[in-house]
DRENDOZA-947063 format. One line per 2 residues: their letters; for each residue x, y, z of N, C-alpha, C. Coordinates in pm, 1 decimal. Layout:
<nodes>
a	X Y Z X Y Z X Y Z  ...
</nodes>
This chain:
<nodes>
xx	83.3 -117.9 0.0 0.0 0.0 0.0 87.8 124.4 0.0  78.2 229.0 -60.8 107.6 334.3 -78.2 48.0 453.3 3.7
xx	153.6 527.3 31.1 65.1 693.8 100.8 120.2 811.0 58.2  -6.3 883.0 37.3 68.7 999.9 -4.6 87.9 1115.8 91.9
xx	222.1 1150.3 176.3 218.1 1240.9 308.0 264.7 1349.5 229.3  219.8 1450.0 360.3 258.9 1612.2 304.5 273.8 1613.4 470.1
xx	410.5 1687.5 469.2 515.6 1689.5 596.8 536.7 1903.7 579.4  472.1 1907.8 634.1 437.1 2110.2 644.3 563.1 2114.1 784.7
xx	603.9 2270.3 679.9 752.1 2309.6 802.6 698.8 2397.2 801.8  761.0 2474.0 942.4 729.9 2639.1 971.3 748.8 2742.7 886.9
xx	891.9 2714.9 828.4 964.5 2786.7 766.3 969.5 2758.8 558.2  999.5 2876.7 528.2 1002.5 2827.2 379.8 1098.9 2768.4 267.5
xx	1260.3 2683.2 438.2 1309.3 2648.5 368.1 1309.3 2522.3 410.4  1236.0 2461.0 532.9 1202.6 2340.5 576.1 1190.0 2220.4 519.3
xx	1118.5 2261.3 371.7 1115.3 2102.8 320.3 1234.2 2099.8 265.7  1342.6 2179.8 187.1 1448.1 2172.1 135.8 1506.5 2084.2 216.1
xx	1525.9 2142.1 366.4 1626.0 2044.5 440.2 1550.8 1907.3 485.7  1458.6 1890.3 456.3 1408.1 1781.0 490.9 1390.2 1663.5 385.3
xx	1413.1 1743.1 255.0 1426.4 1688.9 140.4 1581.7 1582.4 150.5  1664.5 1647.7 205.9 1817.0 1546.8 263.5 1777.9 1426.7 355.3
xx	1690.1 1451.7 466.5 1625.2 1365.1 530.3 1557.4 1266.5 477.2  1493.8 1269.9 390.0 1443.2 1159.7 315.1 1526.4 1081.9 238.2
xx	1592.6 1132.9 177.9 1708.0 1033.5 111.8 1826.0 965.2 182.7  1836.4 1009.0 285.3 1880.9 929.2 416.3 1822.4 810.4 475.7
xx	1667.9 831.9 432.2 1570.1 755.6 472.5 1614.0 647.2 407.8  1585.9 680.6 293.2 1549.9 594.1 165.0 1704.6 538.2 129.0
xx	1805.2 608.6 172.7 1928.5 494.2 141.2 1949.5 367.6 236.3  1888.0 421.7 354.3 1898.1 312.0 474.2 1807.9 219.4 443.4
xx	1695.4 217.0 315.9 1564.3 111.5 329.5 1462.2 116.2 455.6  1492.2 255.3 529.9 1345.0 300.4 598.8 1262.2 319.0 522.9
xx	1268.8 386.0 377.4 1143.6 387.4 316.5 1128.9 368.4 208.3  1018.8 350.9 125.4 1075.9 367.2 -33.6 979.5 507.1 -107.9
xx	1070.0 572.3 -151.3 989.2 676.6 -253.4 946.6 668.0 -348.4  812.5 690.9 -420.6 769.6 662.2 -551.3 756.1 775.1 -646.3
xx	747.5 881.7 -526.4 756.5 1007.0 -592.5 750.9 1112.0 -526.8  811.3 1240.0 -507.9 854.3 1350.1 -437.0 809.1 1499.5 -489.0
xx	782.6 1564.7 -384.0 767.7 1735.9 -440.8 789.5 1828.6 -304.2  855.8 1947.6 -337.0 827.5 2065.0 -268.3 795.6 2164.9 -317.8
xx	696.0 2240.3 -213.0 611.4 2378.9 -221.0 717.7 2431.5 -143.2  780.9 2546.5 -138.1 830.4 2646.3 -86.8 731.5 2774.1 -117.6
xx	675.3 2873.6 -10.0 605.8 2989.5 -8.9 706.6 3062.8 108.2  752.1 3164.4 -2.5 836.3 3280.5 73.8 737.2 3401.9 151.0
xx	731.2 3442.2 265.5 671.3 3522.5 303.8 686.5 3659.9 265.7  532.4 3690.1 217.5 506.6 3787.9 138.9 477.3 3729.9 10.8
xx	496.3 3634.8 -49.5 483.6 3544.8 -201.0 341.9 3590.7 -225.3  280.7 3588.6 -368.1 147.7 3589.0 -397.7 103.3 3407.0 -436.6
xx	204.6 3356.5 -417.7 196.9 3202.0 -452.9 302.5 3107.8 -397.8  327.8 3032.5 -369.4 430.5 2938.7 -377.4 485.7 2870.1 -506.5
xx	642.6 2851.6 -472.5 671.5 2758.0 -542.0 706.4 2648.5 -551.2  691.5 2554.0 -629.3 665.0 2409.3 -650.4 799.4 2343.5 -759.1
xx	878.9 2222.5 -699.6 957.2 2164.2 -745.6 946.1 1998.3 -739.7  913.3 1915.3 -866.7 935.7 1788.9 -823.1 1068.6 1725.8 -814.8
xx	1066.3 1654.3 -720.6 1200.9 1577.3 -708.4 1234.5 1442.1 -731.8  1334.3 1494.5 -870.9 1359.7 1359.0 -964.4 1460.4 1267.0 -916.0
xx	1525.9 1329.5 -827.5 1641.0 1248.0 -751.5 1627.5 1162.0 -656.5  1511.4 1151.3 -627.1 1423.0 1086.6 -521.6 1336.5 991.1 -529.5
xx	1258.3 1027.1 -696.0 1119.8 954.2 -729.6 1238.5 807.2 -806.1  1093.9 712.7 -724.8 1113.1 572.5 -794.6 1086.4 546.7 -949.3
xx	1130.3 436.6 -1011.9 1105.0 432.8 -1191.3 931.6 457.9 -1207.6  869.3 416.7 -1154.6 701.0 449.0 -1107.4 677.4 583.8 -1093.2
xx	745.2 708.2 -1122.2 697.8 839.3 -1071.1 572.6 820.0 -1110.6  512.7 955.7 -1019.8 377.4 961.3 -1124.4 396.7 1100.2 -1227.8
xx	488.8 1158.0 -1184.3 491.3 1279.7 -1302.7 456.9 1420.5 -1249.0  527.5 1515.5 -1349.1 437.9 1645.6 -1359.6 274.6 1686.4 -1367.3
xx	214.9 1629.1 -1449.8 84.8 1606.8 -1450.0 16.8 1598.3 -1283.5  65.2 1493.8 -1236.7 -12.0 1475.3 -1124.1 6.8 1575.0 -996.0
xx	128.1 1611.3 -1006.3 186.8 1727.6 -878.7 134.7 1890.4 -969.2  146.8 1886.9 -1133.6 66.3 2011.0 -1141.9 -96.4 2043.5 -1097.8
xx	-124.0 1912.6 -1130.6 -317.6 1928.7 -1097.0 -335.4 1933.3 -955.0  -239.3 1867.8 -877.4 -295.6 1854.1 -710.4 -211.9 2013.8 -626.9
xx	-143.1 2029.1 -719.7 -91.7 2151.9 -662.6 -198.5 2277.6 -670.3  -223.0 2271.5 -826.6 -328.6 2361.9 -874.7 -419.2 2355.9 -784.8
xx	-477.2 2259.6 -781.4 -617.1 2263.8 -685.5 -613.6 2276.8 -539.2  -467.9 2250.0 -471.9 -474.8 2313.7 -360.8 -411.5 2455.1 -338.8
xx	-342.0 2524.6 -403.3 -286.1 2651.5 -379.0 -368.2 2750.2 -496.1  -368.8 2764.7 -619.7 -433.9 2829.2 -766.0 -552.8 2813.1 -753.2
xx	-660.2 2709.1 -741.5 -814.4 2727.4 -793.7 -901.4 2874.8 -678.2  -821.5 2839.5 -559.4 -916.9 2980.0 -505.1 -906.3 3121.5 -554.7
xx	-745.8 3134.9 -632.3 -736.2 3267.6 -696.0 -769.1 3252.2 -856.9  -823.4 3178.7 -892.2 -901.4 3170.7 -1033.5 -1017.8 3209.4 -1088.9
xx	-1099.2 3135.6 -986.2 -1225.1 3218.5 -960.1 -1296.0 3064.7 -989.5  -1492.1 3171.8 -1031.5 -1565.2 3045.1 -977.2 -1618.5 2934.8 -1121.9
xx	-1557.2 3060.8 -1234.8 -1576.2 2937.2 -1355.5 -1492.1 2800.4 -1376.2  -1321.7 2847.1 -1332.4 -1198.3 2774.3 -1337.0 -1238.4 2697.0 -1228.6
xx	-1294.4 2756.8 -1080.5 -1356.6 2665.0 -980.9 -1426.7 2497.4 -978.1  -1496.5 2545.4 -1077.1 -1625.3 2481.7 -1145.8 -1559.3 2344.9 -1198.1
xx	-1459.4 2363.8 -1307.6 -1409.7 2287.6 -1397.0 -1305.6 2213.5 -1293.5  -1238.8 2284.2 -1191.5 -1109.6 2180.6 -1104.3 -1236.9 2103.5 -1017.7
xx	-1349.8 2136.5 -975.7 -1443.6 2063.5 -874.3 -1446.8 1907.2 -956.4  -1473.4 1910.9 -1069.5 -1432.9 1760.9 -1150.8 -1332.1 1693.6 -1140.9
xx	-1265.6 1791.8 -1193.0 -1124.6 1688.1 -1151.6 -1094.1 1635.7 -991.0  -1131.1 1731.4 -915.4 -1163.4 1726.1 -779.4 -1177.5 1563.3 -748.3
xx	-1295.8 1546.1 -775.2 -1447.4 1467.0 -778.0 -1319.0 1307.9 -834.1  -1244.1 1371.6 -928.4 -1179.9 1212.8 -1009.0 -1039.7 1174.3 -882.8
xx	-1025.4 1271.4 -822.8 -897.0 1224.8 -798.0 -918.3 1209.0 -623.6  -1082.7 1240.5 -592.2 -1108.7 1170.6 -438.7 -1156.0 988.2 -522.8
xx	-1167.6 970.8 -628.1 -1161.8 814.7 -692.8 -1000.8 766.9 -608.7  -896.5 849.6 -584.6 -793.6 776.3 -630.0 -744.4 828.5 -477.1
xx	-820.9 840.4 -326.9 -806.8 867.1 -248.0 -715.2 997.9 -220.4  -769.0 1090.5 -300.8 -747.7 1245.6 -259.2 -874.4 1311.2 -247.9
xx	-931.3 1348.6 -78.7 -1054.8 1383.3 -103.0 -1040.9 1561.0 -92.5  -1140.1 1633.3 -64.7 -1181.4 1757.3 -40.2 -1107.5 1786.0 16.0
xx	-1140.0 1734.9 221.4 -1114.2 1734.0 339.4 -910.8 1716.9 299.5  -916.2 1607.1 230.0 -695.4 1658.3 218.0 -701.7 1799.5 176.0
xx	-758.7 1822.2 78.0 -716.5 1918.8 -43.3 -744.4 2020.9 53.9  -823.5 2058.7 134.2 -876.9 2172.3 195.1 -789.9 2188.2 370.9
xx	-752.4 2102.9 402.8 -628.1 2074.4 531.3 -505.6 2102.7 453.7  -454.6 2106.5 341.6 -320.0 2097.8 357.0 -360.5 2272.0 288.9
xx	-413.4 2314.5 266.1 -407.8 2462.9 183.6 -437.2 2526.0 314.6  -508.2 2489.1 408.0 -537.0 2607.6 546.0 -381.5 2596.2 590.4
xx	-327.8 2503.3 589.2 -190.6 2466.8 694.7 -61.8 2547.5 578.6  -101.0 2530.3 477.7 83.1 2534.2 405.3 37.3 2678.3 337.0
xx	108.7 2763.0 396.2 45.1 2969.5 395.2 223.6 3034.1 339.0  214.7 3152.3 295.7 297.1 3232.5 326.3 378.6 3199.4 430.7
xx	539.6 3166.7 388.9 611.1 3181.8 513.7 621.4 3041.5 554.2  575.0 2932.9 498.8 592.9 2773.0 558.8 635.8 2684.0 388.4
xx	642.4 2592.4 380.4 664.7 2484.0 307.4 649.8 2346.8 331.3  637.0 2297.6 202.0 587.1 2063.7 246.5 633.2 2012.5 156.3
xx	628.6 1913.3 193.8 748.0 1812.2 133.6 631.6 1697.4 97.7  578.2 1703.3 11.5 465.6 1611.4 -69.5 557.7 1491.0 -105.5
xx	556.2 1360.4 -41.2 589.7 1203.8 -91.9 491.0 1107.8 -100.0  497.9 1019.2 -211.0 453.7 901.1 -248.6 520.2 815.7 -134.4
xx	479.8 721.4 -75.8 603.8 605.3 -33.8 490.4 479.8 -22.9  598.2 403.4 14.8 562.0 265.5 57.1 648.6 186.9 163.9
xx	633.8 95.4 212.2 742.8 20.4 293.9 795.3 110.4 424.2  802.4 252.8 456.1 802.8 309.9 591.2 795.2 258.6 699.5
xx	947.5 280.7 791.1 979.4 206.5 904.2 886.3 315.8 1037.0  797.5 363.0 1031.9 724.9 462.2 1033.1 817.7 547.1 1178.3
xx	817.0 400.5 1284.4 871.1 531.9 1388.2 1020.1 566.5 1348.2  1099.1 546.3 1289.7 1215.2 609.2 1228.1 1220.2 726.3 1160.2
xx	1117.1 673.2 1077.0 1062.5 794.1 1002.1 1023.8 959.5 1076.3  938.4 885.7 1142.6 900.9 1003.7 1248.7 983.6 1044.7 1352.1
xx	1061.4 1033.0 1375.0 1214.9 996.2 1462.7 1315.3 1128.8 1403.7  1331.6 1041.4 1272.6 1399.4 1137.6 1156.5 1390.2 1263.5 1147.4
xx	1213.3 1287.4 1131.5 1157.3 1467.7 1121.7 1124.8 1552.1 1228.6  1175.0 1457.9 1355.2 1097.4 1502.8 1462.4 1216.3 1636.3 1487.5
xx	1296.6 1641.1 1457.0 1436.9 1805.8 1476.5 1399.8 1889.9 1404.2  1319.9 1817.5 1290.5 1238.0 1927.8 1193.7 1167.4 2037.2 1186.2
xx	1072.9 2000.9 1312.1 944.1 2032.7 1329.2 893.9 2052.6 1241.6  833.0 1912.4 1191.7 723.2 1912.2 1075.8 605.2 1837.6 1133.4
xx	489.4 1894.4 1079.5 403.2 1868.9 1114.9 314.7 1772.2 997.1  314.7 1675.6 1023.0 268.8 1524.2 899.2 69.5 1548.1 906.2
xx	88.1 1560.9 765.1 -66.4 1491.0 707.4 -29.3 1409.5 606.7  -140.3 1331.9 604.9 -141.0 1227.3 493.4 -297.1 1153.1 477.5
xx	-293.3 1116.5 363.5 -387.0 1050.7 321.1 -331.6 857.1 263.5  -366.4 747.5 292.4 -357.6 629.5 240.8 -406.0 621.3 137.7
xx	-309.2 555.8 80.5 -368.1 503.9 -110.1 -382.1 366.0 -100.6  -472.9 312.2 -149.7 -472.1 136.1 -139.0 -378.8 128.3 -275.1
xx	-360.0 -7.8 -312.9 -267.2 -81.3 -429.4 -386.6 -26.7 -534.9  -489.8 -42.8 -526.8 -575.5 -24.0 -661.3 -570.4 109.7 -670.2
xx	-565.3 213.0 -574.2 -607.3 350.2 -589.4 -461.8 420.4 -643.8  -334.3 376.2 -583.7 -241.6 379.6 -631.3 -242.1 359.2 -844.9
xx	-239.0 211.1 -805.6 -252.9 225.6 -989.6 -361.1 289.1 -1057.0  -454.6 336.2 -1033.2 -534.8 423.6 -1059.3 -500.9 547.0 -1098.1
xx	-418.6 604.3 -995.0 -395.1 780.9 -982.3 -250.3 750.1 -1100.5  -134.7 651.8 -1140.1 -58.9 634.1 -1182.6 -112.2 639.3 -1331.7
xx	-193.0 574.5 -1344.6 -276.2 556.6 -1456.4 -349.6 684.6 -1554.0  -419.0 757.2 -1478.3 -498.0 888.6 -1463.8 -368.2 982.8 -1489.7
xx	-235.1 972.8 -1419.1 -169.6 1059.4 -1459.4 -3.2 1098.0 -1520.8  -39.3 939.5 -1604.6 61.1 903.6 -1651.3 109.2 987.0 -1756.4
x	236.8 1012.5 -1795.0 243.9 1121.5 -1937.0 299.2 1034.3 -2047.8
</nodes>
């Protein structure tokens, strides 16, 4: 089974350094990555910015596609307005199919503001309290949502390029 966590830092360079932390993870076989991203939002930003991380993601990434649409819809659709609204509420609607519901999409956009950053991973196999062990100097604060094996190949599928 697969999960997809979003690990929110105070600061807006938090996931950067936490981005080292994971591959520490992942060389030791605490975890495995399938696919990686950071939001960095500089305080004062009218947006954040967003980097996937190829150095990290397993041969399975899921891609640009999938970190542009889930990004979009949690940071961009409220400053779009309510026609562009309209049209991401679908896609919305397809990708709580693939266990991303509202309730994520709408928790990680109240939490990740001006002035903080997250470290969005795919994984699997997580030695979990290590894991949490690992970020705990961080101070990051973990959400996540579970992907089953089907919902996984699903969202892989949906946003394959």
């Amino acid at each position: 089974m697969a999960t997809l966590t979003v690990w929110k830092f105070p600061t807006a360079k938090g996931a950067e350094e936490a981005e080292q932390t994971l591959g520490v993870l992942q060389k030791q076989e605490l975890i495995r990555v399938h696919d990686a991203a950071v939001v960095s939002w500089a305080e004062g930003a009218k947006k954040p910015k967003t980097r996937q991380l190829h150095n990290l993601a397993g041969a399975g990434a899921l891609g640009g596609a999938f970190w542009g649409m889930l990004f979009g819809l949690i940071f961009f659709v409220p400053l779009l307005g309510a026609a562009i609204g309209a049209a991401a509420g679908a896609v919305a609607g397809s990708l709580g199919d693939v266990g991303i519901d509202d309730g994520f999409i709408k928790s990680v956009r109240s939490k990740v503001t001006p002035g903080t950053s997250a470290l969005f991973v795919m994984t699997s196999d997580a030695v979990m309290d290590k894991v949490q062990d690992a970020f705990k100097g961080l101070q990051a604060e973990l959400i996540h949502t579970n992907l089953s094996t089907d919902q996984e190949a699903k969202l892989r599928e949906v946003f394959s390029e």
